[in-house]
C-alpha positions as CSV (number, residue, x, y, z in Angstrom):
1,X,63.5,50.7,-8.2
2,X,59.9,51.9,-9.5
3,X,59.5,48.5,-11.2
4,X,60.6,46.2,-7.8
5,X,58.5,48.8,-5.9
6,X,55.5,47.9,-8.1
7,X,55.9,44.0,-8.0
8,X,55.8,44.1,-4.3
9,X,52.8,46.0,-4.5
10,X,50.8,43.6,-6.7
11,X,52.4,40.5,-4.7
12,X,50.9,42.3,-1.4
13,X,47.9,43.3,-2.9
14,X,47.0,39.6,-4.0
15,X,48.7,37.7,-0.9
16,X,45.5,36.2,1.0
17,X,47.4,33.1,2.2
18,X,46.2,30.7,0.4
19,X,48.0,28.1,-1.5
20,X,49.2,28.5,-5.0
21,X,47.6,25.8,-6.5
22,X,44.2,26.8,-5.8
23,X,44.5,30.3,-7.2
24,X,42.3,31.2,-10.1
25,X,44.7,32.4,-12.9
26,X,43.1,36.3,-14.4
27,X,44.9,37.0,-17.3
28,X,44.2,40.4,-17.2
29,X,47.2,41.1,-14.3
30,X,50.5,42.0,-16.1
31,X,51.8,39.9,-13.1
32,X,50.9,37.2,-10.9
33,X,53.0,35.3,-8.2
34,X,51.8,32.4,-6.3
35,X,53.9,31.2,-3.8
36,X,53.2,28.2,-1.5
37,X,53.8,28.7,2.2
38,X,52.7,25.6,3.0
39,X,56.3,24.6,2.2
40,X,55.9,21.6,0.5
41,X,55.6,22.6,-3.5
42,X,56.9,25.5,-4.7
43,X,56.4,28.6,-6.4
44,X,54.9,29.6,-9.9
45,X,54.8,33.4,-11.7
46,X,52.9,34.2,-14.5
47,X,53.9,37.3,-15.9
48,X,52.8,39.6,-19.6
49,X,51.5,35.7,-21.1
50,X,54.5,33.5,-20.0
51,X,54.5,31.6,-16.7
52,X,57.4,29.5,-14.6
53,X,57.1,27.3,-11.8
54,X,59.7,26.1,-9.7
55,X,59.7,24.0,-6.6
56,X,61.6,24.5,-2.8
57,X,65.2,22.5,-2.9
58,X,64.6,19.1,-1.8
59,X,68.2,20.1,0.5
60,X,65.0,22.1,2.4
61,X,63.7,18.9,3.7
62,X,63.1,19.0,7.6
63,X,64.8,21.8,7.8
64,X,63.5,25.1,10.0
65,X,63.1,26.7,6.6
66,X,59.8,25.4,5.6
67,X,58.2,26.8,8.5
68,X,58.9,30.3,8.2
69,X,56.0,31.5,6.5
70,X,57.8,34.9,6.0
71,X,60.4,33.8,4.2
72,X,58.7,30.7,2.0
73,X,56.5,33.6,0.6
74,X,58.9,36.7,-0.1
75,X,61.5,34.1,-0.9
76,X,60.9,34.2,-4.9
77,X,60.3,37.6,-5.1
78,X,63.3,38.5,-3.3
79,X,65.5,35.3,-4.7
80,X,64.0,35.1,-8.4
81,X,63.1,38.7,-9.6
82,X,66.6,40.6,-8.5
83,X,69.0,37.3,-9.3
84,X,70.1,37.1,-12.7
85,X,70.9,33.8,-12.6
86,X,68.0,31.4,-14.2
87,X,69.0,28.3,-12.5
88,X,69.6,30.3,-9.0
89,X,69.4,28.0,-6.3
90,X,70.3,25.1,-8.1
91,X,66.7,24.8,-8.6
92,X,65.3,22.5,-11.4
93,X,62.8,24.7,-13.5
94,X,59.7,23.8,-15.5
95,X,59.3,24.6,-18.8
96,X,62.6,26.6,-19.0
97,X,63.4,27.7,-22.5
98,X,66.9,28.8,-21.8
99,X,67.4,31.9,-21.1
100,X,70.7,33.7,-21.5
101,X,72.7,34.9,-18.7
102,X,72.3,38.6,-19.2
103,X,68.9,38.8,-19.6
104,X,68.0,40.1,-16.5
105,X,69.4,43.6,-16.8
106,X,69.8,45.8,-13.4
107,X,66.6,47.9,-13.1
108,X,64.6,45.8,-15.3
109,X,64.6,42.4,-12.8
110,X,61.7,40.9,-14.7
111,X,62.7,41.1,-18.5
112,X,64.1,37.7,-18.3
113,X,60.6,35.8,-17.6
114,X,59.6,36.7,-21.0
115,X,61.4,33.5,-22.7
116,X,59.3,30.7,-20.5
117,X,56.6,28.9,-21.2
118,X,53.1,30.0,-22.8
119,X,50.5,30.6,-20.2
120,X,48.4,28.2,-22.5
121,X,50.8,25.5,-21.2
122,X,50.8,26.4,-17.4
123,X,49.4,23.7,-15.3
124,X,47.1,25.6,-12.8
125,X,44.3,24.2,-11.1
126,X,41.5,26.1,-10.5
127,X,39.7,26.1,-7.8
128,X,36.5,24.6,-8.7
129,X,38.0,21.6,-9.8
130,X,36.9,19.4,-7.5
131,X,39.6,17.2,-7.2
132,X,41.0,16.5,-3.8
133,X,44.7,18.4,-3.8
134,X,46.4,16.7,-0.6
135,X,50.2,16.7,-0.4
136,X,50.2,15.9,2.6
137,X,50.8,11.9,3.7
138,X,50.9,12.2,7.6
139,X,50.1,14.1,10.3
140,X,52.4,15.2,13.4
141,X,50.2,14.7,16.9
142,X,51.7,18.0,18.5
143,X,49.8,16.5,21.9
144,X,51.8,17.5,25.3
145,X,55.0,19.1,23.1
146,X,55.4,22.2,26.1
147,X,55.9,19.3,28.9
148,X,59.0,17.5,27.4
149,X,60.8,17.0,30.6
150,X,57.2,15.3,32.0
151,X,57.4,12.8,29.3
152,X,57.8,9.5,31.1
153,X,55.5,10.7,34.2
154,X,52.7,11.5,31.6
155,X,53.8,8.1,29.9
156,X,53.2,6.1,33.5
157,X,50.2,7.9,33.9
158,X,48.2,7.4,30.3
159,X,49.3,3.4,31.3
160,X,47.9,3.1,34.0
161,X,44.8,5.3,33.5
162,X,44.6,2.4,30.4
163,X,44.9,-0.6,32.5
164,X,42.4,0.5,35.0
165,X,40.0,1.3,32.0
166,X,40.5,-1.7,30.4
167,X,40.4,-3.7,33.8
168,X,37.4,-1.7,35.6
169,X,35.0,-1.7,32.5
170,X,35.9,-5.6,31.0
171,X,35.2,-6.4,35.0
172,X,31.8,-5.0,34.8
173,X,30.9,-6.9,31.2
174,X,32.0,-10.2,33.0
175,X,29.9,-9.3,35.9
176,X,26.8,-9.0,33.7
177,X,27.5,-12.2,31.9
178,X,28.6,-14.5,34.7
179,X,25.7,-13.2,37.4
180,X,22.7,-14.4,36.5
181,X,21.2,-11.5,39.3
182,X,22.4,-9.5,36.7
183,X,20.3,-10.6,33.8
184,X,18.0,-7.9,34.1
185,X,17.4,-4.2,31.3
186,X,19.2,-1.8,33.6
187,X,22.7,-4.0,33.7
188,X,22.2,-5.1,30.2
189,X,22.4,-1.4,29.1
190,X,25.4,-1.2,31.7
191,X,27.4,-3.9,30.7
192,X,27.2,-2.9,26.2
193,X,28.3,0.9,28.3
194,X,31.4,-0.5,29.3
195,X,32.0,-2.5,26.1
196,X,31.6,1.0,24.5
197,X,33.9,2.7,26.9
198,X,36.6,0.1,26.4
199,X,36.8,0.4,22.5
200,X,36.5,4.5,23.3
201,X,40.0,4.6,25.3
202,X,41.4,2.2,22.6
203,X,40.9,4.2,19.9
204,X,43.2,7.2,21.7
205,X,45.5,5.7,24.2
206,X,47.4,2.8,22.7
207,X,48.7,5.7,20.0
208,X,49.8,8.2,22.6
209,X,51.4,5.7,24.7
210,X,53.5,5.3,21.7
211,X,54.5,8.9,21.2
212,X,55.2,9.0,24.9
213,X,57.2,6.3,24.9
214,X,58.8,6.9,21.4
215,X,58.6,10.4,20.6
216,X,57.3,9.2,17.2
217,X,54.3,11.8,17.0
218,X,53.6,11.2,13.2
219,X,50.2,9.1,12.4
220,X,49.5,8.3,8.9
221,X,46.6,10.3,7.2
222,X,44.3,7.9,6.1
223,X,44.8,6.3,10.2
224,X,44.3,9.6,11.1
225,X,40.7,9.6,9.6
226,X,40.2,6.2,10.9
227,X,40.6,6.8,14.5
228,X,38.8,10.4,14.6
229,X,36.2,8.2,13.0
230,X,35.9,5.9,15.9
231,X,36.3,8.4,18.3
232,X,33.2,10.3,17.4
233,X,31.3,7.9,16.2
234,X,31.5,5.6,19.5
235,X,31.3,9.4,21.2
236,X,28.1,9.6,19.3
237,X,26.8,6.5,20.2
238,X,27.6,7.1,23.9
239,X,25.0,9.8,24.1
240,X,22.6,7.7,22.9
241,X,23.4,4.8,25.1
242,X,23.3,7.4,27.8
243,X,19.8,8.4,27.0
244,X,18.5,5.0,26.8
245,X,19.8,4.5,30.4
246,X,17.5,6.9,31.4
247,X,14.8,6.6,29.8
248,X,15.4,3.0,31.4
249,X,15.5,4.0,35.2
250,X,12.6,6.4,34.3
251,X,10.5,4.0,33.1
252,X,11.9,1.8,36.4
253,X,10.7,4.7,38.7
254,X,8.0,6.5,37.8
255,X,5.9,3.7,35.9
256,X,7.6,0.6,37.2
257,X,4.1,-1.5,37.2
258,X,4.6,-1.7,33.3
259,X,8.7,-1.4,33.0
260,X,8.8,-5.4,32.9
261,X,6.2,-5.2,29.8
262,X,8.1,-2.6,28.0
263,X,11.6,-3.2,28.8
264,X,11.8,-7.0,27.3
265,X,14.7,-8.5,26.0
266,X,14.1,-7.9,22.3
267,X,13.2,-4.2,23.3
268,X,16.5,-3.5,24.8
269,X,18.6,-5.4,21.8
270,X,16.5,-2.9,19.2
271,X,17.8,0.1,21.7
272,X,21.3,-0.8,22.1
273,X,21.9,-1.4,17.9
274,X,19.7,2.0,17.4
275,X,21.9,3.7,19.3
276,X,25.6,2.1,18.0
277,X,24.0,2.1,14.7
278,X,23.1,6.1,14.6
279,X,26.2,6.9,16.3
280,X,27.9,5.9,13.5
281,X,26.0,6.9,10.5
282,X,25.6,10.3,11.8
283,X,29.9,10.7,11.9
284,X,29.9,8.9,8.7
285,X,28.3,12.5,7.0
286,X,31.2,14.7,8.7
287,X,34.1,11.9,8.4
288,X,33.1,12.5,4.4
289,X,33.1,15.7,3.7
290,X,36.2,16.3,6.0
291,X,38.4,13.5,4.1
292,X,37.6,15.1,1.1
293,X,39.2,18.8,2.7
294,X,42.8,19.4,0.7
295,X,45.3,19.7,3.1
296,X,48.7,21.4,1.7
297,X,50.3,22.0,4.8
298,X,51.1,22.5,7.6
299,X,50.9,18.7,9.2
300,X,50.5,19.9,12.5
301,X,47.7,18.5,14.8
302,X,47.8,20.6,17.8
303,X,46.2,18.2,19.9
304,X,46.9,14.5,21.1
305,X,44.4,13.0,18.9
306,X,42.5,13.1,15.6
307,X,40.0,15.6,16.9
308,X,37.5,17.0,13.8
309,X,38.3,21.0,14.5
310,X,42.2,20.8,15.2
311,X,42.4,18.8,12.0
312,X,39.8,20.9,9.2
313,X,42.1,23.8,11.0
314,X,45.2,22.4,8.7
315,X,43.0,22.0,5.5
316,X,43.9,24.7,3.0
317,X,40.0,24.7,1.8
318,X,37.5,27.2,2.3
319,X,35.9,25.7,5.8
320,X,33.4,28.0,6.8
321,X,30.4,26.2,5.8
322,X,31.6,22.5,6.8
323,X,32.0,23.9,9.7
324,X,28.8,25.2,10.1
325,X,27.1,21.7,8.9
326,X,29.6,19.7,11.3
327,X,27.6,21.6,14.3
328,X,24.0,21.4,12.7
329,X,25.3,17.5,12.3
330,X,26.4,17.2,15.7
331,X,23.1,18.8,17.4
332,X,21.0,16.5,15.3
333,X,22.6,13.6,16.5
334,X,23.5,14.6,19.7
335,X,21.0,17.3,21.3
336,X,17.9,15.0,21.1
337,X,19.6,12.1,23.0
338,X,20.6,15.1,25.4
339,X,16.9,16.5,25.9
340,X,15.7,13.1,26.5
341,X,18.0,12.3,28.8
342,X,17.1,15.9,30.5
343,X,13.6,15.1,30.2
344,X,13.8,11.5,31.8
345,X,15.4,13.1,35.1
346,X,13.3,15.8,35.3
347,X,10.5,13.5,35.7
348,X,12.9,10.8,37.9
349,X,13.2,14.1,40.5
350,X,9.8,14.9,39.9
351,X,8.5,11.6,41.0
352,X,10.8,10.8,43.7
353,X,9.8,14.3,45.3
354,X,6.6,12.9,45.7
355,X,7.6,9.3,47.8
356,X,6.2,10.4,51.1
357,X,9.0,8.3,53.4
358,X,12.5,9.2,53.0
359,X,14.0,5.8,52.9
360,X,12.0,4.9,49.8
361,X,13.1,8.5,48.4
362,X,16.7,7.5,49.1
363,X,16.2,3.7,47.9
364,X,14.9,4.9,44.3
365,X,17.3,7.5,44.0
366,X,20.3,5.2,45.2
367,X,19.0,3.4,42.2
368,X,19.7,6.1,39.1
369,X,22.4,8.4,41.2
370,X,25.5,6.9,39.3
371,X,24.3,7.2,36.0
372,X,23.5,10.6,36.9
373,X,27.1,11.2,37.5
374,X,28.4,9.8,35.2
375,X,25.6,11.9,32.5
376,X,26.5,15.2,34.4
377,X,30.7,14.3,33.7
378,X,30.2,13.4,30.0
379,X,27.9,16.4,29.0
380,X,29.5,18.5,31.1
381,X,33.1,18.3,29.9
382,X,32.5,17.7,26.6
383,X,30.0,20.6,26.1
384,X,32.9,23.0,27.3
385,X,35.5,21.7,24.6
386,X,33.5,22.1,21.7
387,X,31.7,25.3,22.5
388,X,34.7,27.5,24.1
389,X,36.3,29.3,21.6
390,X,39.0,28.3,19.3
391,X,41.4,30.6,20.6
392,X,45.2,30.3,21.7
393,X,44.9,31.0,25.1
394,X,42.0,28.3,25.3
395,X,43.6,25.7,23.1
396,X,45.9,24.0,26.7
397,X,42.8,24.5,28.6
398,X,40.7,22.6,26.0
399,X,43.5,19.8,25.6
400,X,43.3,19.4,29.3
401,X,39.5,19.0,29.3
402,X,39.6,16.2,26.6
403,X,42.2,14.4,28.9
404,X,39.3,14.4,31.2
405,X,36.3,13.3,29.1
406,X,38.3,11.4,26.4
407,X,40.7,9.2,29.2
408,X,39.7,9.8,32.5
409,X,35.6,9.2,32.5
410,X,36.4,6.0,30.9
411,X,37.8,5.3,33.8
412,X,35.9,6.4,36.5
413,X,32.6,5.2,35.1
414,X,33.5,1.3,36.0
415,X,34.7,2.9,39.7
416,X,31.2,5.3,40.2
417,X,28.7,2.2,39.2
418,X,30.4,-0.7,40.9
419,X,31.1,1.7,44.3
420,X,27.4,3.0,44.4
421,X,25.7,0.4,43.3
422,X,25.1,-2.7,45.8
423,X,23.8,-5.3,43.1
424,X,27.1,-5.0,41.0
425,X,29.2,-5.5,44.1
426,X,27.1,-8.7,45.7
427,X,27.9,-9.9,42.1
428,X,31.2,-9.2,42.4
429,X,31.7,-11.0,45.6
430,X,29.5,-14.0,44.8
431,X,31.8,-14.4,41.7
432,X,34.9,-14.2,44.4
433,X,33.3,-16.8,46.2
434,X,33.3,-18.9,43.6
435,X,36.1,-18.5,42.2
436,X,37.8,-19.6,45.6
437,X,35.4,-22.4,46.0
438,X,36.5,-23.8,43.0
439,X,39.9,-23.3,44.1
């Protein structure tokens, strides 16, 4: 009883939840168990020079019993050191030297690990090899798993929040195209912010629509990468875009006697491939690092996307400082665009305090009040998902919030510019006209 007392008190000593396979081996410990409650390898004991290793019955597969963390770690201790049987479990074992049935003697549960194989042999890795140690292949989208009987409604509703996005915002790039009243810096920046928005909702919906309809929740892991890739990176490059806007209606308002000079055609091409192009090299720095995370289970994504923090929560990797880069990352790239855009409205307000009538106060600001919408929406929302907490009782609420700024502002972006702005909708119904003209 001593001795099983005193193996439990090592194991619990040692236990910090971290997988086996990254465990330094000291071969100073008389005993050392590693046990995987990731549930997808195994478990290994090294014990007075010899070591074993065995791995979870593949019979385990899907079952409930790789998710108790409780039992995948006590399991070998409880299983392997009071069984006398070698093979127990039907188990296949690694570098088993045969050892004979009675060799586990009552009292002494640990005598029989002396016949396996030398330590010398035991094929640990340590953890500063740095070689990427993923088992797992795919990840599981957890996404809206609490509202299973809402299924189809939330199905009907991510469809036709789609079409409308894909409808409203391919609309306005037609409109910018076909209408030559159009042809102008401030509709030019418009028309790429739809493009952008378009490819944004594709890289989400089109996969959620699938687990809605389906209930297939599984994404692949190297698609996984892919589309948190896009997301962020065309996330990125949408607070740049954003920026540019303004900077373009406060160039428009406050010096609007040199806005035709500076805002010329090969001016606004430079801005628009700046801001695409630093959008997504400054993701390309996180989407590294992160891919090269190992993740050793659980495959559980508790969100309805690839987001970066749900998914470096699954890696079995020490994430501290990626963590800490991701955000100096993301406020390089993101709180500059942000301060200009701040800046540029400051001085819009500024100047439009000063028009002495107030139809021309209401004439100029009519002309920069739906971008300023749709800015206060998208740093507005998104500033409260990534800087709340990471706690349970926040995670829904956050989920809810990327609904909003991940597959609703899509949406509504198309509706805010074409309702409040008069040029885009004499465009729309001159191209109306024509259409029926031709008819």
């Amino acid at each position: 009883m001593k001795e099983d007392l005193g193996v439990w008190l090592q194991y619990l000593t040692g236990y910090n939840r971290v997988s086996m396979w990254q465990q330094p081996l000291d071969l100073q410990d008389a005993i050392q168990i590693h046990s995987d409650s990731a549930g997808t390898a195994g478990f290994r004991v090294f014990y007075e020079g010899r070591w074993c290793e065995q791995p979870w019955p593949k019979s385990w597969g899907g079952s409930a019993v790789l998710k108790d963390l409780t039992f995948l770690e006590l399991f070998p201790i409880e299983g392997k050191f009071t069984s006398g049987d070698p093979d127990w479990g039907a188990m296949p074992s690694t570098n088993h030297e045969g050892i004979p049935s009675d060799a586990a003697v009552k009292g002494r549960p640990l005598a029989y690990l002396q016949g396996w194989g030398p330590v010398d042999q035991m094929p640990l890795q340590n953890t500063t090899d740095t070689e990427k140690q993923t088992n797992i292949t795919e990840f599981i989208l957890i996404g809206f798993r609490n509202l299973q009987e809402l299924q189809a409604l939330l199905f009907l509703c991510f469809l036709f929040i789609y079409m409308m996005t894909l409808a409203g915002n391919i609309l306005m790039v037609i409109l910018v195209v076909a209408d030559k009243h159009l042809h102008i810096p401030m509709y030019f920046f418009l028309g790429n912010f739809s493009c952008l928005e378009t490819f944004y909702s594709t890289t989400i919906l089109p996969k959620t629509l699938v687990s809605l309809l389906t209930g297939d929740k599984t994404i692949s892991f190297n698609l996984c990468f892919v589309q948190h890739y896009f997301f962020a990176s065309l996330g990125a490059a949408e607070c740049y875009l954003l920026s540019v806007m303004s900077y373009d209606r406060y160039l428009a308002i406050c010096w609007p006697l040199h806005y035709t000079n500076r805002m010329n055609g090969k001016f606004c091409i430079q801005l628009v491939g700046s801001s695409f192009l630093s959008g997504f090299l400054g993701i390309s720095i996180t989407i590294i690092l992160v891919s090269r995370l190992s993740f050793c289970g659980p495959n559980e994504i508790n969100h309805f996307f690839c987001d970066v923090f749900p998914l470096i929560d699954l890696s079995c990797s020490d994430t501290h400082l990626l963590r800490i880069l991701i955000y100096l990352v993301a406020s390089v790239f993101t709180l500059p665009p942000f301060l200009l855009t701040l800046i540029s409205y400051i001085c819009i307000i500024t100047t439009i305090m000063r028009i002495p009538s107030t139809s021309g106060r209401q004439k100029a600001f009519s002309t920069c009040s739906s971008h300023l919408i749709v800015v206060t929406i998208f740093y507005g929302t998104i500033t409260i998902v990534y800087i709340l907490p990471n706690t349970d009782t926040l995670r829904d609420f956050n989920k809810v919030l990327s609904v909003f700024y991940a597959v609703l502002t899509p949406m509504i972006n198309p509706l805010v510019y074409s309702l409040r702005n008069k040029e885009v909708k004499k465009a729309l119904r001159r191209q109306i006209d024509q259409l029926f003209t031709k008819m």
